[in-house]
Structure formats: C-alpha cells, structure tokens
ZADO-1210 file (C-alpha; in nm, 4 decimals, padded with zeros to 6 digits):
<atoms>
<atom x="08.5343" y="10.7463" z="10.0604" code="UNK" pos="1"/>
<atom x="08.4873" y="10.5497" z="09.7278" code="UNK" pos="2"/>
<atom x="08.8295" y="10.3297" z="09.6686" code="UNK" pos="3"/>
<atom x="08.7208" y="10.4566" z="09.2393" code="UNK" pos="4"/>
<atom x="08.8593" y="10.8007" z="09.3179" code="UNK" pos="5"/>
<atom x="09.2200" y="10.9219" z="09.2703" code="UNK" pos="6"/>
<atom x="09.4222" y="11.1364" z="09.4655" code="UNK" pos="7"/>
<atom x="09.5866" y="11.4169" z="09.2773" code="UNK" pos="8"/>
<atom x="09.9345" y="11.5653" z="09.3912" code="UNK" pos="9"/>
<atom x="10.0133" y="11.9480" z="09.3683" code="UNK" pos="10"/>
<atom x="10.2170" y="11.8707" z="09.0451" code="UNK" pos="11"/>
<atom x="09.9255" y="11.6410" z="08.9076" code="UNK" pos="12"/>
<atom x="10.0014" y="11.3270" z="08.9155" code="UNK" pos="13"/>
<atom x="09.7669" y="11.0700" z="09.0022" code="UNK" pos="14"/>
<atom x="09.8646" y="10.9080" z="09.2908" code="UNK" pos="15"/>
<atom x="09.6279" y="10.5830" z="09.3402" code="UNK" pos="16"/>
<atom x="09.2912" y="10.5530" z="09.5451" code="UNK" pos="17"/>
<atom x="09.1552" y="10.8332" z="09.7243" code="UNK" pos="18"/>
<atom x="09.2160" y="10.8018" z="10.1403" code="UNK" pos="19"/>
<atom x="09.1321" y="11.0908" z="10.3654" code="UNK" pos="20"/>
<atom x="09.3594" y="10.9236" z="10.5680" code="UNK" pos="21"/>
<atom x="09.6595" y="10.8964" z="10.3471" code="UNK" pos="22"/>
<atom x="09.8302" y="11.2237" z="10.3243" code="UNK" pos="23"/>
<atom x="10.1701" y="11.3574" z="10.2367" code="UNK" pos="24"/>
<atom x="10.1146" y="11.6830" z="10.3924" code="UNK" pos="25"/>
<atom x="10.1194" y="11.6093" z="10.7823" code="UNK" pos="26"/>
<atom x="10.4253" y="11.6707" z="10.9700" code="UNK" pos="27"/>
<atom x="10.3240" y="11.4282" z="11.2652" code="UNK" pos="28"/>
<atom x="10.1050" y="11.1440" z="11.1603" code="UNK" pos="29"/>
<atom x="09.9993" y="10.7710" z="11.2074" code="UNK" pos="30"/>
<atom x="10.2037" y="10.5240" z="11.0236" code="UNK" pos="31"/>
<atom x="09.8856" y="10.4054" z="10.8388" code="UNK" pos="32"/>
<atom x="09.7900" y="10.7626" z="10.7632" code="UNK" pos="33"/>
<atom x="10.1394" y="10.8016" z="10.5055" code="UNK" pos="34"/>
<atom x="10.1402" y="10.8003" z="10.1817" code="UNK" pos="35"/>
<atom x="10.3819" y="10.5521" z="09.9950" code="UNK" pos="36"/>
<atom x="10.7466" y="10.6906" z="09.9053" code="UNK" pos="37"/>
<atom x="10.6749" y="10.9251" z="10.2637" code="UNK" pos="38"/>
<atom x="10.9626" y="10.8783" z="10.4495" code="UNK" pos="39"/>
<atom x="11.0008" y="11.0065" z="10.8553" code="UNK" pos="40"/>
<atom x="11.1588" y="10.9335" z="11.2208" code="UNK" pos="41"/>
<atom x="10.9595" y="10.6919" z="11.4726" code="UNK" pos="42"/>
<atom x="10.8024" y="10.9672" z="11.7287" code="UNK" pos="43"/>
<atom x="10.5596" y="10.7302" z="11.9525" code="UNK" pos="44"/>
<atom x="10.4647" y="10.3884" z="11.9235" code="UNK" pos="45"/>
<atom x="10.1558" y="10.3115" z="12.1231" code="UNK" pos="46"/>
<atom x="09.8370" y="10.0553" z="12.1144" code="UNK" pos="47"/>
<atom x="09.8191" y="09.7667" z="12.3394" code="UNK" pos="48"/>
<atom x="10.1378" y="09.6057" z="12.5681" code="UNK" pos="49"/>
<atom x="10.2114" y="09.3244" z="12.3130" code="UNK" pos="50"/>
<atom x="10.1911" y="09.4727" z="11.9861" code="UNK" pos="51"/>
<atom x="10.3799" y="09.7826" z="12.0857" code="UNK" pos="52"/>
<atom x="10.6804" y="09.5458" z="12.2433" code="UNK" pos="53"/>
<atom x="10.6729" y="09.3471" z="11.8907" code="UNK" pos="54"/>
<atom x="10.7018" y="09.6712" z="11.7247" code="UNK" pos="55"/>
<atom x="10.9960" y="09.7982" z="11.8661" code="UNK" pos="56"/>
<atom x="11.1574" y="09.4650" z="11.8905" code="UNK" pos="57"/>
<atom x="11.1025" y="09.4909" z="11.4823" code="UNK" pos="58"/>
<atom x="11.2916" y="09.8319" z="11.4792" code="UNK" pos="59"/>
<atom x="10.9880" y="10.0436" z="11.4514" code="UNK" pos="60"/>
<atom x="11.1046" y="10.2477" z="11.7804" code="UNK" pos="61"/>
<atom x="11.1369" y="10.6071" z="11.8404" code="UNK" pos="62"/>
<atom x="11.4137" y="10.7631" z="11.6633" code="UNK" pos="63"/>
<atom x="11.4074" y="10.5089" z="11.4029" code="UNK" pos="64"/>
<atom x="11.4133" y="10.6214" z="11.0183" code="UNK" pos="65"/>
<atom x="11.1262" y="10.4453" z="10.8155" code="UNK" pos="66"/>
<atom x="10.9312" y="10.4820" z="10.4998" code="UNK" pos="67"/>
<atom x="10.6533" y="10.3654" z="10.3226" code="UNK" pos="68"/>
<atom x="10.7540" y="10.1060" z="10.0568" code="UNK" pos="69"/>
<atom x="10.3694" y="10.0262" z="09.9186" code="UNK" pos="70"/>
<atom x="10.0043" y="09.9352" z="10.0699" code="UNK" pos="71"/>
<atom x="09.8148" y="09.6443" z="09.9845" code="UNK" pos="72"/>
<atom x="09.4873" y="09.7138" z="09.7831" code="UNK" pos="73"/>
<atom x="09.1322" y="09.7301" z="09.9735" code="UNK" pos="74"/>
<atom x="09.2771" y="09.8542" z="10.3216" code="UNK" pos="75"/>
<atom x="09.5777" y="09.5453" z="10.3370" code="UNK" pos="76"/>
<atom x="09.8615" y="09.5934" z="10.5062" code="UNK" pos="77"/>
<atom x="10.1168" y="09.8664" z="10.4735" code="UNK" pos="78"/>
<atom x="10.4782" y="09.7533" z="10.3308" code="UNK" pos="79"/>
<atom x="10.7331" y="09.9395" z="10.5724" code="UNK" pos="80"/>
<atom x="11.1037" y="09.9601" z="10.5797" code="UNK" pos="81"/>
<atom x="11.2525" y="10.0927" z="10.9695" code="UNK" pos="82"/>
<atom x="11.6159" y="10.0700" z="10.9271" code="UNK" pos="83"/>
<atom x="11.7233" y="09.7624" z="10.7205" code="UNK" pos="84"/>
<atom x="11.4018" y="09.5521" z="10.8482" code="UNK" pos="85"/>
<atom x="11.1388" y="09.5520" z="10.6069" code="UNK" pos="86"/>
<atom x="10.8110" y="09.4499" z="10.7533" code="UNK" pos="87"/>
<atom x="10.3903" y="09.4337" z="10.6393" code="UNK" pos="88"/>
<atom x="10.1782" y="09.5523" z="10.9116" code="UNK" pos="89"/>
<atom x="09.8082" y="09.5530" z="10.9560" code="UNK" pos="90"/>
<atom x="09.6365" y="09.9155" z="10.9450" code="UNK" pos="91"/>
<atom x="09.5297" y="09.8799" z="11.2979" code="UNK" pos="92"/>
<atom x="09.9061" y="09.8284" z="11.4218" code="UNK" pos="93"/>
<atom x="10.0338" y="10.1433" z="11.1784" code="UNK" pos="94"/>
<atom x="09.8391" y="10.3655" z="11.3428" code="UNK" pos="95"/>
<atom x="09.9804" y="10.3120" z="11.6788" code="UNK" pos="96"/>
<atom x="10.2695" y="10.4646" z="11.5170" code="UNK" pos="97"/>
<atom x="10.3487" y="10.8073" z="11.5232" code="UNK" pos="98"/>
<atom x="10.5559" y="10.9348" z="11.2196" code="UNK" pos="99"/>
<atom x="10.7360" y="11.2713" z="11.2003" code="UNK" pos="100"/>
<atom x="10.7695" y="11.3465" z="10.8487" code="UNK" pos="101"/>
<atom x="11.0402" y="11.5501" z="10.6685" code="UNK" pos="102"/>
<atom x="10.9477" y="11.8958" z="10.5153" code="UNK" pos="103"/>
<atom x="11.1836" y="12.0386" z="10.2525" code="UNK" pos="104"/>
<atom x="11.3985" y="12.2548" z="10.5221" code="UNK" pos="105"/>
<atom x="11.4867" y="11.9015" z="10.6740" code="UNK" pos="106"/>
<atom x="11.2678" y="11.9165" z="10.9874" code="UNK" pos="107"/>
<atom x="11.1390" y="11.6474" z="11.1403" code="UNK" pos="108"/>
<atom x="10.7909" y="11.6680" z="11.3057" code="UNK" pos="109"/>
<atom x="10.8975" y="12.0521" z="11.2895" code="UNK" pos="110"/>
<atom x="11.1940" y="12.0331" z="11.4577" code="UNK" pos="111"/>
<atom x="11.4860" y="12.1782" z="11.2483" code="UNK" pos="112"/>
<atom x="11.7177" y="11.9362" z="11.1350" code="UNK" pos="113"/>
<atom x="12.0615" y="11.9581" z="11.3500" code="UNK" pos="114"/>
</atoms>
C-alpha cells in the first residue's frame, strides 16, 4: 500500500499513513501490527533464541503492560513503552510480539478484565 494514503478512524480523524498492518481493531495482534496510542498486555514473545531472550530481559514479557508511543516514518522502528522501559524496536522484532489489546469492557485479548 502507497505510504500517500491516510487512515481514517470511525470518528474521522486522520490518523497518518495508510498500513494494512496497523490496526486498532484486533484484540490479539503483533506488536508491529498496533497502531500508536494502542495500549495492551504482552501475550507471546517469539522469533529466534536471542532476540526473544533480549526482549524479555527489556520487559517486553508476557503479562507485561505496553503501548505504542510513535513509529518512525518509511517502516522505522516502533517507539514502545513495557512498564517504565521505553525502547525502539525494529519491525521484524515487533512482530514476534503478541499484543492483547484492551476493548472498552476492559478485556484483554477477550478475556474479561478481573
């Protein structure tokens, strides 16, 4: 997809390049596939031995609360915050990690909230 289109959200505001990637309507998704502002709970981190280690050593491990702070223009990386640990990972390593996303009832993932 063309990096000249915009997304538009349900209440219309323009919300940067287009990305059929980038959604805010998943309730289980990549890390790389989140919009920015979309917070959610670390389900799964996966991808190869080393990267996933670094990843969780970095906070980014299940149960952890993160959220999308901003993305770097032309496919950079991804600004994240897990916990108080703000880090910029590639797109490659953000999709090894699997987000579940907060609807309004306060489910995670679609688990009710406790």
């Amino acid at each position: 997809m063309s990096d000249s289109h915009t997304r538009v959200s349900p209440n219309g505001d323009a919300s940067g390049p287009a990305d059929s990637a980038i959604t805010d309507d998943c309730r289980v998704c990549p890390l790389s596939g989140l919009g920015c502002g979309v917070a959610g709970h670390v389900v799964a981190v996966s991808g190869p031995t080393a990267i996933r280690r670094r990843l969780i050593a970095l906070g980014l491990r299940p149960g952890a609360s993160c959220c999308v702070l901003g993305r770097a223009p032309a496919g950079g990386p991804i600004h994240v915050r897990a916990g108080s640990v703000h880090l910029m990972l590639r797109s490659q390593e953000a999709a090894g990690v699997t987000i579940g996303v907060a609807d309004a009832e306060g489910a995670v993932g679609g688990v009710p909230a406790v």
